[in-house]
Structure formats: structure tokens, C-alpha cells
C-alpha positions as CSV (number, residue, x, y, z in Angstrom):
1,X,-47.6,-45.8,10.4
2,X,-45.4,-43.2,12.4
3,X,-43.1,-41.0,10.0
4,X,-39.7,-41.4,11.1
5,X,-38.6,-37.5,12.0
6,X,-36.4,-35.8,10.0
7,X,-32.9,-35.2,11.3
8,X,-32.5,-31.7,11.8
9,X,-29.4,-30.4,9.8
10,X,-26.1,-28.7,11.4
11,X,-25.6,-25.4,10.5
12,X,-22.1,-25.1,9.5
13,X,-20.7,-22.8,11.3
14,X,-17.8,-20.9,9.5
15,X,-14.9,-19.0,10.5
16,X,-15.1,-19.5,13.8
17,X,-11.2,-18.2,14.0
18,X,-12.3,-14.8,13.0
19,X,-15.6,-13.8,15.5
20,X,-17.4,-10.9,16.1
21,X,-14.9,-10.6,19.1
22,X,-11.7,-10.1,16.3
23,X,-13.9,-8.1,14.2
24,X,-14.4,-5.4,17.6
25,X,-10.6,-6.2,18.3
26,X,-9.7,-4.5,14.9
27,X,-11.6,-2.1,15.1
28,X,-10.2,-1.1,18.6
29,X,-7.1,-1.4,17.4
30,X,-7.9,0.9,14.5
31,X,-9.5,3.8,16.8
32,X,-6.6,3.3,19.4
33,X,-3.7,5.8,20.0
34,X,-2.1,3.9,22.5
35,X,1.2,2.0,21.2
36,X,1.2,-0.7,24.2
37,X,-3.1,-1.7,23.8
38,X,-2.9,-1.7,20.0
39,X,0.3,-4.4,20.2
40,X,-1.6,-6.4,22.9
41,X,-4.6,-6.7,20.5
42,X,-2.6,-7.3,17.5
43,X,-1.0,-10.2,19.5
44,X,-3.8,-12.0,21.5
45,X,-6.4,-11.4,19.2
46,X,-5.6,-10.2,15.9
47,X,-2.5,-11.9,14.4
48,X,-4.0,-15.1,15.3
49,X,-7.1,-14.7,13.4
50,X,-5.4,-13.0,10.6
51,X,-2.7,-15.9,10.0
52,X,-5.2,-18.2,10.1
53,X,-7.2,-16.5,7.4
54,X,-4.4,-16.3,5.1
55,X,-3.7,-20.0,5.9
56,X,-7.2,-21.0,4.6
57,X,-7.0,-18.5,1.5
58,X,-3.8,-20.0,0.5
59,X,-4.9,-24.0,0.4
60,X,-9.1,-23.1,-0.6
61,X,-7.8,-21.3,-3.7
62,X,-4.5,-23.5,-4.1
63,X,-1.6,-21.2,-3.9
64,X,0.3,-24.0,-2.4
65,X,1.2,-24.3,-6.0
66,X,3.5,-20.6,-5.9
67,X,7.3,-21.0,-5.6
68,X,8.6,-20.6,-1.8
69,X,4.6,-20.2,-1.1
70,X,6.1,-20.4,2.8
71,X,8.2,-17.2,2.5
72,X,4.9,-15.6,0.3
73,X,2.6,-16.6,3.1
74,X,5.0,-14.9,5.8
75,X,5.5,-11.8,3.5
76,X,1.6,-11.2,3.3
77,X,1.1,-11.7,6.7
78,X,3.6,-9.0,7.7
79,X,1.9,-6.8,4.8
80,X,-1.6,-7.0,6.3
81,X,0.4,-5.9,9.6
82,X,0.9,-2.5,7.6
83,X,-2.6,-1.9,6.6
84,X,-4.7,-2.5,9.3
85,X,-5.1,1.1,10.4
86,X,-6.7,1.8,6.5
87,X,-9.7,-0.7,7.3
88,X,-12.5,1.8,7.3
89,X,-15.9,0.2,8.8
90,X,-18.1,3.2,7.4
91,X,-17.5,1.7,3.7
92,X,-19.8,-1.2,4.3
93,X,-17.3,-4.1,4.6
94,X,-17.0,-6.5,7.6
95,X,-13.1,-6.8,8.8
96,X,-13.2,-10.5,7.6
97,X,-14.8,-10.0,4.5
98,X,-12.1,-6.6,3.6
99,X,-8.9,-8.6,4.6
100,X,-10.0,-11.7,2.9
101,X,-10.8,-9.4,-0.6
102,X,-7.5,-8.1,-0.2
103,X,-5.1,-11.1,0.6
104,X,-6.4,-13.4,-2.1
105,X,-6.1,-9.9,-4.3
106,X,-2.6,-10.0,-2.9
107,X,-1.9,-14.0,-4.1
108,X,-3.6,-13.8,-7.6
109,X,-1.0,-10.8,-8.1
110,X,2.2,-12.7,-7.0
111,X,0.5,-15.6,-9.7
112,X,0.3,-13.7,-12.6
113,X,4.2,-12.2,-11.2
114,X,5.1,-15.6,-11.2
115,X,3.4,-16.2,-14.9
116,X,5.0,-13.4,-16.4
117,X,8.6,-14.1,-14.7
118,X,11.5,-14.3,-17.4
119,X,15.1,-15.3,-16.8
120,X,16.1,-11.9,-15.7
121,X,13.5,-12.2,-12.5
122,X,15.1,-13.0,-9.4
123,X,14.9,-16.5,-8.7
124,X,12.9,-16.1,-5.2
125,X,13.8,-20.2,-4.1
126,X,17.1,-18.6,-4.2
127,X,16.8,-15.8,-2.4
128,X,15.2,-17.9,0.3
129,X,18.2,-19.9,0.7
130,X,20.6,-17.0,0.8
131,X,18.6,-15.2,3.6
132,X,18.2,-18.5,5.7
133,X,21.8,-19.1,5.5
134,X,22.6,-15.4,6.3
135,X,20.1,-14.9,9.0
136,X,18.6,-17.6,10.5
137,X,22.1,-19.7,11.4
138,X,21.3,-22.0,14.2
139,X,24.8,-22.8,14.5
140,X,25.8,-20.6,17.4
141,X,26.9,-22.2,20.7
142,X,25.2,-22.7,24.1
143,X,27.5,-20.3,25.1
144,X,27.7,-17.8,22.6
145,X,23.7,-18.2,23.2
146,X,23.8,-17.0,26.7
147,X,26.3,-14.5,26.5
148,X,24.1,-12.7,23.2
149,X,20.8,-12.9,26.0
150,X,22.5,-11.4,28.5
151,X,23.5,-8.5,26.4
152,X,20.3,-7.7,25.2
153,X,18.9,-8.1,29.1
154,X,21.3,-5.7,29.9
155,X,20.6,-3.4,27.1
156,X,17.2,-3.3,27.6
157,X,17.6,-2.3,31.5
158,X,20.0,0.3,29.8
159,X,17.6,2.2,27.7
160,X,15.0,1.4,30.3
161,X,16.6,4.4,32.1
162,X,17.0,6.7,29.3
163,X,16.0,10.4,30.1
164,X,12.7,11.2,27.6
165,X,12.7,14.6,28.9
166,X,15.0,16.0,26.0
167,X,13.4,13.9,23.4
168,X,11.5,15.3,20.2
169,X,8.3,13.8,20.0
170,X,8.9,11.4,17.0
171,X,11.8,10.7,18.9
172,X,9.5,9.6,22.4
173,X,7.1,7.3,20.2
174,X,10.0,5.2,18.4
175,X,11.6,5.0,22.3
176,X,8.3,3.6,23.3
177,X,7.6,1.5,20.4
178,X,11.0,0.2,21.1
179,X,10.9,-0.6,25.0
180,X,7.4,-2.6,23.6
181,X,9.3,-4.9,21.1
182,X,11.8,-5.3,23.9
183,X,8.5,-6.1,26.5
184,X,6.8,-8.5,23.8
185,X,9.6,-10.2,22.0
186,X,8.3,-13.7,23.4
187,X,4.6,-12.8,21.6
188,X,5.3,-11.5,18.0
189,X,7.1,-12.9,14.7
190,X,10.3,-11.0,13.9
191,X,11.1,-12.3,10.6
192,X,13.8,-10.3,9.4
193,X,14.8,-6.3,9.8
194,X,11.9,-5.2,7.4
195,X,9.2,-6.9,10.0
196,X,10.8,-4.8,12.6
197,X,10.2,-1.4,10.7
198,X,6.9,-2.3,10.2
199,X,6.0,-3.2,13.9
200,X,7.5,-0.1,14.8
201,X,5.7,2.0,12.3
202,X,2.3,-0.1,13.1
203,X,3.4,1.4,16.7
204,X,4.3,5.0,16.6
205,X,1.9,6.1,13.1
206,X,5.5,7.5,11.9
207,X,6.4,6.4,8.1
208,X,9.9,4.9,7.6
209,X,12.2,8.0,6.9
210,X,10.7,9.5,10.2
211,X,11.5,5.8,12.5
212,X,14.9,5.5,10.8
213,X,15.8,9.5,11.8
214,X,15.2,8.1,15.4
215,X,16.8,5.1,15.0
216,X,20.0,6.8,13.7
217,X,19.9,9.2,16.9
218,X,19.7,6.6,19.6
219,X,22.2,4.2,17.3
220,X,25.0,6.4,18.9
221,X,23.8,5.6,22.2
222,X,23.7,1.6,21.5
223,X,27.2,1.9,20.3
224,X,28.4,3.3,23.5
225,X,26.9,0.9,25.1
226,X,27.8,-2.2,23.0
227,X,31.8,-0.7,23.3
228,X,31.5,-0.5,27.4
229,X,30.1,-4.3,27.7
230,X,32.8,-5.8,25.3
231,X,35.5,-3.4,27.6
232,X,33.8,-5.7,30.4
């Protein structure tokens, strides 16, 4: 009597969202000088993978149960934006296995936050509805719409011609970092002001202090400009 064969069994194949090819990305990214590369592998390759993995962290180890877990999951995704550069292959970890130590390290701490919250915390559900209201209003016209993208079309050609020559060289980066934010503003997440300090430090290697120095400096400038275009 013939043996019926044995079905061979499927591997499971697991995190396919985070390959080899994201693990080389990062660490690309992470040897890279280059402002305008390391923002085109952050985007195509390693934002996707990394909001993903916070995704599956999040539900696997049910922290859908934290408060405003939506606004949490945003926050830590911006956060791991401002550590990738400390990922250090030489210690033995994988890029997967790191990040994934790390944001469910990051999640158990806002847990036993949320634990030991007493009535003198701030009340994040709050706080989320006071930023959407003061930030994310949809309520502007079709017109007011245009007239705000053709400003910032305009602006951008504006800076687009600024002379570099004169510029100290913390000065140069931000003006880089900031003509690739203008270049890329269809491809990344701005969430709020903070998220745009962080991709411009991600950008230039300059901490906060040094990319608000520049920011001050060419803040004149925008004002000049933002006075001629409502003078017509």
C-alpha cells in the first residue's frame, strides 16, 4: 500500500517589510554625508519599513490599549527618525532586531508613564485635541488654498537664488537641508514644527541650538520677502 507523501510545510517567511535591502539602506544612510541621498533613502526605503515595524510592535504586544496610541505611534516614529545615525552594526545587532529592542523599550516606558499618571499629568487626549484644532484646521477656502501654494512656490524660487557664497558653514547645510524639505515635501510626514527640526537636524548633523542660529539668520530674509508679496 503506497504511503500517501507528506505535504511539505511553508516556511513562514517573516518581515518581509524590513529585507536585507532596508537593512543595507540603513546602513547607507548611516555611513552617508550627503543630505539629498540620506533623505531619498529615508523616504523610499527606510520610513516605510520603519512605520511598518512600529505598526506591528504596537498591535503584537497590544499597545492599542495606551491613551491617544495614534499620536504615541506618530511621536515614536519621528523619534526613531532622530536616532538612526547611533545604529552601530559593529555591536552585533541586525537594524531590525536594534529598532525593534528599542521601540517596544520605547512603548513599555510610555505604559508604566501612563500607570504612574496622577491628576496633575497632563491629560495627553487633551492635548491632542488642542493641537488638531490649532494646527491641522481644514477649514480654509479653495481660495485661501491657492493663494498660501502660490506663496510658498514663490518663496521657494526665492531662496532658490540665494547667494551661498557669504554663508558660514552651519549656515550652508541648514540652506541645503532646507531647499530639500522644499524638494521633498510631497514624500515625508511633517507633523508639526518639532518633526521639522528633527528632519533638518537628521539632514545637516547640527543639534537644535546650532539649526535654530541659522534659522533666526535667514528668518530676516523670509520676512522681507513675506512683506514685498502682501505689498503685491
Amino acid at each position: 500500500m503506497n504511503e500517501v507523501p507528506k505535504r511539505k510545510r511553508r516556511k513562514k517567511t517573516k518581515n518581509n517589510y524590513f529585507t536585507q535591502v532596508h537593512e543595507d539602506a540603513i546602513l547607507e544612510y548611516v555611513a552617508s554625508s550627503c543630505p539629498r541621498r540620506k533623505s531619498e533613502l529615508y523616504n523610499t526605503l527606510i520610513a516605510p519599513a520603519l512605520n511598518e515595524m512600529v505598526d506591528k510592535i504596537v498591535f503584537t504586544f497590544k499597545f492599542t490599549t495606551l491613551p491617544n496610541i495614534d499620536m504615541l505611534r506618530d511621536e515614536c516614529k519621528i523619534w526613531l527618525v532622530t536616532i538612526l545615525d547611533k545604529y552601530n552594526k559593529d555591536k552585533g545587532s541586525k537594524a531590525f532586531s536594534y529598532f525593534s529592542v528599542i521601540t517596544k523599550n520605547w512603548f513599555i516606558h510610555k505604559v508604566k508613564k501612563q500607570q504612574k499618571k496622577n491628576q496633575r499629568e497632563v491629560d495627553y487626549d487633551n492635548v491632542a485635541k488642542s493641537l488638531e484644532q490649532e494646527y491641522l484646521s481644514t477649514e480654509q477656502t479653495l481660495i485661501e488654498d491657492q493663494i498660501e501654494k502660490e506663496f510658498w512656490e514663490a518663496f521657494y524660487k526665492e531662496i532658490k537664488g540665494w547667494d551661498v557664497s557669504d554663508m558660514k558653514e552651519n549656515d550652508q547645510k541648514v540652506y541645503k537641508a532646507i531647499l530639500v524639505l522644499f524638494e521633498s515635501k510631497d514624500e515625508i510626514e511633517i507633523f508639526n514644527k518639532k518633526a521639522i527640526y528633527l528632519y533638518l537636524r537628521e539632514l545637516t548633523g547640527l543639534n537644535t541650538k546650532q539649526v535654530v542660529n541659522s534659522l533666526n539668520k535667514f528668518r530676516e530674509r523670509y520676512c522681507e520677502f513675506k512683506e514685498g508679496w502682501l505689498d503685491g
